[in-house]
N, C-alpha and C positions, 0 to 999 in steps of 0.2 A: 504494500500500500504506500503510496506517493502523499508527501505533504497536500497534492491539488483534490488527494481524493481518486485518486486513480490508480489501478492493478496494472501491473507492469507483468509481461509475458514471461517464467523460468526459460530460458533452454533447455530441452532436455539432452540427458546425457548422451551422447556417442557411443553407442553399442559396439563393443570388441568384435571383434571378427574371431568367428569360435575359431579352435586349433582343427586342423586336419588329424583325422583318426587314422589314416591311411599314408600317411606324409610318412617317408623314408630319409632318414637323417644320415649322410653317410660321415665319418669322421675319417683323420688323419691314417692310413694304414690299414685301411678296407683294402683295399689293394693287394697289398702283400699278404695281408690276411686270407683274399680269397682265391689267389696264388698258391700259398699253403698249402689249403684247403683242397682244391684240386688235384694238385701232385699227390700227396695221401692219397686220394679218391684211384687215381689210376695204381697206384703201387698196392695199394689192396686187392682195386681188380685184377693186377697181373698176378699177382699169389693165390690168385683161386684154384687153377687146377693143379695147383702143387700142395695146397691142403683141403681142398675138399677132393670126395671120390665121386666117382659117376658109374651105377651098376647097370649090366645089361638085364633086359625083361623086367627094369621096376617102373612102375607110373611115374610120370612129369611129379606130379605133388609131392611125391615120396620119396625121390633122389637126394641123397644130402649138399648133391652142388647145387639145386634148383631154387630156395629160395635165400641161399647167401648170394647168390648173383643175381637174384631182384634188387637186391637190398642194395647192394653196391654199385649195382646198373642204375638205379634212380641215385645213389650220392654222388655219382662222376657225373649225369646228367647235370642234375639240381647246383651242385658246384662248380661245374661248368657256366651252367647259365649266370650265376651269381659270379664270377668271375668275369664273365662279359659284361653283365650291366655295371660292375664294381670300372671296368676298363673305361666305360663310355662317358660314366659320370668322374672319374680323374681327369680324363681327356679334356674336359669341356672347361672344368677349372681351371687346367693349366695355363699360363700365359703366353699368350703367341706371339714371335717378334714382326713388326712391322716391314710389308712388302719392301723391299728397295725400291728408289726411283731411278725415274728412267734414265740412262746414262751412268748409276750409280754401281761398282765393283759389287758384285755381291760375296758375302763373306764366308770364305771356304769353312765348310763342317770338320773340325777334324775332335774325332772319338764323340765323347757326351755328352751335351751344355748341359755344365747345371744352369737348371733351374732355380729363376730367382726368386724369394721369398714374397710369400703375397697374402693378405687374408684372405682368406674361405668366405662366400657369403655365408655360407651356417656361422662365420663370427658373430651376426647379429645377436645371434641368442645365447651363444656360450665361448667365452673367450679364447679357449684354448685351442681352437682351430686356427691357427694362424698362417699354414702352410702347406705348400701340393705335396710336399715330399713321400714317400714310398710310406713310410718307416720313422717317424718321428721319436725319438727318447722319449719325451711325456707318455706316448702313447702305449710305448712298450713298458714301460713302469706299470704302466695299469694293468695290463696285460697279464706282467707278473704278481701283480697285490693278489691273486687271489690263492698263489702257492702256499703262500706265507699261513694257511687256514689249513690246506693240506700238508703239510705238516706239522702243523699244532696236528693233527690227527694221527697220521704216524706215530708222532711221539707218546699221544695217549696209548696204542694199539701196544707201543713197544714198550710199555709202564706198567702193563695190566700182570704181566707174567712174575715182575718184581713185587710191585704193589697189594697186587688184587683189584679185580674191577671193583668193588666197592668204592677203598682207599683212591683209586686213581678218577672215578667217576665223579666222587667226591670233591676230589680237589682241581679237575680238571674242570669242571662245569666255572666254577669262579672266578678261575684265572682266563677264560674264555670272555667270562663278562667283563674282568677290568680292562682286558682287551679291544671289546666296543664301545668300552666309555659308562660302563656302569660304577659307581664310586661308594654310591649309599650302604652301611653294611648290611641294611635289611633286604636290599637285593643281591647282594653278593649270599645272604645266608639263606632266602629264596633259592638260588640256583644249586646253592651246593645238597637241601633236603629236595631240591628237585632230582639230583642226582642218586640220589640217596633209594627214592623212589623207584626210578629207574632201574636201580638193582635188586630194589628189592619184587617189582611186578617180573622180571626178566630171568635172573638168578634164584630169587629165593619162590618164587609164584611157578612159575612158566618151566622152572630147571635147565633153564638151556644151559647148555656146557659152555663153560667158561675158563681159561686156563689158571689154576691156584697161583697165587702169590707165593716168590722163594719167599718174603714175607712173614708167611702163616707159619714158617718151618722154627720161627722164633719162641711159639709159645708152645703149652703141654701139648701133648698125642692127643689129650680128648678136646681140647678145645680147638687145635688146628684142623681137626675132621671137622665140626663145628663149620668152621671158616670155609673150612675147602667146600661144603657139600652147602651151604645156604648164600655163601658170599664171596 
């Protein structure tokens, strides 16, 4: 409302433009990645008739080389094709040098150009795209972050034999959590009777065999049967 007694119009707000549900983001090392990915594909398919067999007089369905070479046949396809579109959209980002003019030497190729550093328009949205390259460090760091998990697991696997699943589930589950940033101790004490659980629907419920802790070899005969046969 205006001093004169008059309603002035709001604008209304500008509506986002929704995201693309279907929209294919490609990052730094799709490329090499689907390069990879590929060669695996075919080195697998070439090992087929050296580890699978093929008998005479059995049905298609029931050959044991017939549905590992589906399986394979559609991942050399599938990776194939992702490897071409991975080719096409590198391609398109790369920077082209500009025609020579006319009467102008043109400049002999010799071996590789690098390629010079340029943002990605997917920098819009996330910074870290900044370049065409194959194979960027940033990108391979990421690559590898998720080893780093796979072997915290390993290490649990190869603790069990010393420890005892219990003792190792126990303490593994925690150190798992201050690992992703969990600090509080009632969630660090959370995870560890979560573990706890765990051994006990598994080991001491379920029976499944689990290797004894050298561990258990610490205390009497009747309490280490105890350990060995519930935990």
């Amino acid at each position: 409302m205006t001093p004169c007694g008059r309603t002035t119009a709001i604008p209304a707000p500008t509506p986002k433009p929704a995201p693309e549900l279907f929209a294919v983001r490609r990052r730094p090392g799709d490329l090499f990645f689907a390069g990879v990915l590929f060669v695996l594909a075919l080195f697998l398919l070439s090992r087929l008739p050296a580890e699978t067999r093929w008998f005479d007089r059995v049905d298609l369905p029931l050959q044991p080389r017939f549905w590992p070479a589906v399986v394979l046949g559609a991942f050399t396809l599938f990776s194939g094709l992702h490897l071409m579109q991975s080719w096409l959209a590198w391609n398109r980002t790369v920077p082209r040098q500009p025609a020579p003019l006319a009467g102008t030497p043109a400049i002999p190729r010799s071996g590789i150009a690098k390629r010079p550093r340029q943002r990605s328009p997917l920098a819009r949205t996330r910074p870290d795209h900044l370049d065409t390259s194959l194979l960027p460090a940033g990108e391979l760091l990421r690559w590898l972050r998720p080893l780093e998990f796979a072997l915290y697991f390993v290490a649990y696997a190869a603790s069990i034999p010393w420890l005892g699943y219990l003792l190792s589930t126990a303490v593994f589950m925690p150190l798992l959590g201050l690992r992703t940033g969990i600090r509080s101790p009632s969630g660090l004490g959370l995870l560890a009777g979560l573990g706890i659980g765990i051994v006990l629907v598994f080991k001491t419920g379920l029976e499944v065999r689990m290797p004894s802790g050298a561990l258990y070899d610490l205390f009497p005969p009747q309490v280490r049967n105890f350990l060995i046969r519930n935990f």
